[in-house]
VOPAGU-2260 file (C-alpha; in pm, 1 decimal, decimal comma):
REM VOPAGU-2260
SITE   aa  ch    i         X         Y         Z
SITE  UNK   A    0   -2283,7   -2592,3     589,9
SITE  UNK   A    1   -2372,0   -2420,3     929,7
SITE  UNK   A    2   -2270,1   -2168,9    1127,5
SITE  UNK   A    3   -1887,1   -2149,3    1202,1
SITE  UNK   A    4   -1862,9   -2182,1    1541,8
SITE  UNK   A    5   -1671,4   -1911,9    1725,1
SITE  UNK   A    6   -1329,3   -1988,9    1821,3
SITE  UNK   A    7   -1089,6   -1784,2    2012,3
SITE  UNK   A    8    -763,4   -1878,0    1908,1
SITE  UNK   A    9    -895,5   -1841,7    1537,6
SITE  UNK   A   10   -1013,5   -1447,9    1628,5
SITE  UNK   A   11    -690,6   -1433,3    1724,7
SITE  UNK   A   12    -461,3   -1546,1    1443,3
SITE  UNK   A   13    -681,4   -1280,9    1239,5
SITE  UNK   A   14    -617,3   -1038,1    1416,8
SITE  UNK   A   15    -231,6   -1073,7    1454,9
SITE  UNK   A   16    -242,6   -1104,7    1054,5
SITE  UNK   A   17    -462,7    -804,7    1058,0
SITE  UNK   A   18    -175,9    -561,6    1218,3
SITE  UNK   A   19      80,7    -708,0     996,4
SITE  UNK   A   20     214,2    -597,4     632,6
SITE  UNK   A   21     493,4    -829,5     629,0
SITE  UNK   A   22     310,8   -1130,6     475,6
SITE  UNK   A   23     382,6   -1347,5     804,3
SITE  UNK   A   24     512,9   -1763,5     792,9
SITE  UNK   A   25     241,7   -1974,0     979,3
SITE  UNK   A   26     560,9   -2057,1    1178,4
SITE  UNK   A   27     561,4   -1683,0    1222,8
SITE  UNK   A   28     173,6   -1642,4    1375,7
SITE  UNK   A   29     253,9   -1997,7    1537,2
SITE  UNK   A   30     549,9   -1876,6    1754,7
SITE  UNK   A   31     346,4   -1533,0    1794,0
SITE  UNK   A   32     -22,6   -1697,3    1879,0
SITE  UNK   A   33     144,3   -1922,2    2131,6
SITE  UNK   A   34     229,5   -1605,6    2346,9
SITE  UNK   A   35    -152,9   -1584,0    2421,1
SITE  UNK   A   36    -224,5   -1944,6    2373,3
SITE  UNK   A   37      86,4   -2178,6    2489,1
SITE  UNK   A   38     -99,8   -2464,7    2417,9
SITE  UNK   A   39    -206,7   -2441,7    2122,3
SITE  UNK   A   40     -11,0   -2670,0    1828,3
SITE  UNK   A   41      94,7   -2584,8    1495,1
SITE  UNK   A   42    -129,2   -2785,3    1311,1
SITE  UNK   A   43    -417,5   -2572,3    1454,2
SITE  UNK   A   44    -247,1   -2237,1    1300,3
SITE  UNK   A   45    -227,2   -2438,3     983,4
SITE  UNK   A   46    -563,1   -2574,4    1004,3
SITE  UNK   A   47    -710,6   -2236,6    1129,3
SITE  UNK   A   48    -509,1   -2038,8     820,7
SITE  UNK   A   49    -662,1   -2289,7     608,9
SITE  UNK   A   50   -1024,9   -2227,7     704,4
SITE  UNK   A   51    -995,0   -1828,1     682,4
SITE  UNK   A   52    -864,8   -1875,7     369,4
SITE  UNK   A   53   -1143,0   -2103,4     267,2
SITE  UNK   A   54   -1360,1   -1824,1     394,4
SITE  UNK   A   55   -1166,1   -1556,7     200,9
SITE  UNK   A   56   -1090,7   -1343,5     479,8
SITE  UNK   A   57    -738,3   -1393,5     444,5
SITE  UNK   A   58    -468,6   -1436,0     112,1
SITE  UNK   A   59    -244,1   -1741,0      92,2
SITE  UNK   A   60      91,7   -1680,0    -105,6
SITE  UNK   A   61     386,5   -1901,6    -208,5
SITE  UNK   A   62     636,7   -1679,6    -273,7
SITE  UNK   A   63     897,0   -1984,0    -430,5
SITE  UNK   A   64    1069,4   -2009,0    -110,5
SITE  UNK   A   65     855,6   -2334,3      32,0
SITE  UNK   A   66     700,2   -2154,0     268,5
SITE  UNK   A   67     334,9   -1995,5     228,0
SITE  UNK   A   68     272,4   -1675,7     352,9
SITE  UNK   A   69     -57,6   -1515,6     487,9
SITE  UNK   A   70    -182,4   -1166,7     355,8
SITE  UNK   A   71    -471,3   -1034,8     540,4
SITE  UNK   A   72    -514,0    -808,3     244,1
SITE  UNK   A   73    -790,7   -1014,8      -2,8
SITE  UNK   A   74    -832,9    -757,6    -252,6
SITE  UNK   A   75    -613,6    -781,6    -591,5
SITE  UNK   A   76    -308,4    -662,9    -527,0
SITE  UNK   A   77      75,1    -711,4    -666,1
SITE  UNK   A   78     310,9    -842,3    -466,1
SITE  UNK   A   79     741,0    -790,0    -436,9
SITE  UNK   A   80     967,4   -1018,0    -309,0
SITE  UNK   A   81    1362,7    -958,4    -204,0
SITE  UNK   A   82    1546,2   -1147,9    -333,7
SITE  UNK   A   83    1810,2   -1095,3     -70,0
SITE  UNK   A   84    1615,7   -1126,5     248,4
SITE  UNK   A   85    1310,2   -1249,6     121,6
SITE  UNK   A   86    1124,2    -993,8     267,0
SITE  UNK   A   87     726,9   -1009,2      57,9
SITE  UNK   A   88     552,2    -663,2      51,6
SITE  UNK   A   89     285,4    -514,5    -113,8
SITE  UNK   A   90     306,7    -269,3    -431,1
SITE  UNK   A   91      77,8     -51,3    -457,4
SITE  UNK   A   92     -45,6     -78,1    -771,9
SITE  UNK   A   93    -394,4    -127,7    -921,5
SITE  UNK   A   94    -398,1    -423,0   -1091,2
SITE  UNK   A   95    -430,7    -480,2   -1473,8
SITE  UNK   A   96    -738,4    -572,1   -1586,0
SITE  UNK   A   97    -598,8    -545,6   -1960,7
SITE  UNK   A   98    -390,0    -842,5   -1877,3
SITE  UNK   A   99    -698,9   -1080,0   -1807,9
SITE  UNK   A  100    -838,1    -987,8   -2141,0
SITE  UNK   A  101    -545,3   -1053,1   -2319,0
SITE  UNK   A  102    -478,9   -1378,2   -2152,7
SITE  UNK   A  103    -834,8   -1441,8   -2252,9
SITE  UNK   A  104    -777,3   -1395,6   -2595,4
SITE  UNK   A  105    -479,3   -1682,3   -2632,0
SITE  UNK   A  106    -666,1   -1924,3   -2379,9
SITE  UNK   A  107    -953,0   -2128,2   -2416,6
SITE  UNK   A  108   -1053,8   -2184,6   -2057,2
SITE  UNK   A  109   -1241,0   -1948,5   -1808,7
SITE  UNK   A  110    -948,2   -1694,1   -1633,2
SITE  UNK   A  111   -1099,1   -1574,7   -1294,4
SITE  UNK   A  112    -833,0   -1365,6   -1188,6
SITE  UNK   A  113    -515,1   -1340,6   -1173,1
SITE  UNK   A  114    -127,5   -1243,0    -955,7
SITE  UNK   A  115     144,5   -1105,2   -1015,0
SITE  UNK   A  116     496,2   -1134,7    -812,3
SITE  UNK   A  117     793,9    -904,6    -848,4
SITE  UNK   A  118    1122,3    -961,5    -790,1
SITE  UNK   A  119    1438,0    -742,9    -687,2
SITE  UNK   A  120    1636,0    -563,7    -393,0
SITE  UNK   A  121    1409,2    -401,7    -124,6
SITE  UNK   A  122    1525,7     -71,2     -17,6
SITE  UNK   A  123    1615,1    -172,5     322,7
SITE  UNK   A  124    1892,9    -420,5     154,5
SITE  UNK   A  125    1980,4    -163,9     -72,6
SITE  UNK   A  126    2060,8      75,4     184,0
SITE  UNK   A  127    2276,1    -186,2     418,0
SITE  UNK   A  128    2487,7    -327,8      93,9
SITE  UNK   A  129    2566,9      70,5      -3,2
């Protein structure tokens, strides 16, 4: 394959995921994205999401609610998930290599890696429902 050719709008979406910790929608860096770029359709956010994650330089998650959610964080890391707002954030936790190995042991296929979601109440909906 050759050289990506450079692409604006594409700069752009990574660096609106880059100043984010909230695990964005693509709806989300659609609706954001077309502040710069009014023109530009949703199936080139998709499309564009697609490719970075091809390239690795961003995280795709689906968090169970339909909707995949972008994490410009690619290193292994754990991940929580409200489960009364739905709000995805990271934990920051190193993760588990122990787990791999033991997963190893009862599997007789090649494990390259692996995630981990957690569920619960996130503080901020903790505080509003006391």
């Amino acid at each position: 394959m050759g050289a990506l050719k450079y692409s604006r709008q594409r700069e752009s979406i990574k660096e609106f995921l880059a100043g984010r910790k909230d695990h964005p929608t693509a709806d989300v860096v659609y609706m954001n994205i077309r502040k710069s770029y009014p023109n530009i359709s949703l199936g080139t956010v998709y499309r564009n999401l697609s490719l970075l994650e091809s390239l690795g330089e961003v995280q795709k998650l689906s968090c169970g609610d339909g909707a995949e959610r972008f994490d410009p964080n690619t290193s292994p890391h754990y991940h929580f998930i409200c489960r009364n707002c739905g709000c995805v954030q990271d934990i920051p936790l190193v993760p588990v290599g122990e787990l791999e190995a033991m997963a190893s042991e009862r599997f007789e296929g090649f494990i390259e890696g692996h995630t981990a979601m957690f569920y619960g109440i996130c503080c901020q909906c903790r505080k509003d429902g006391e």
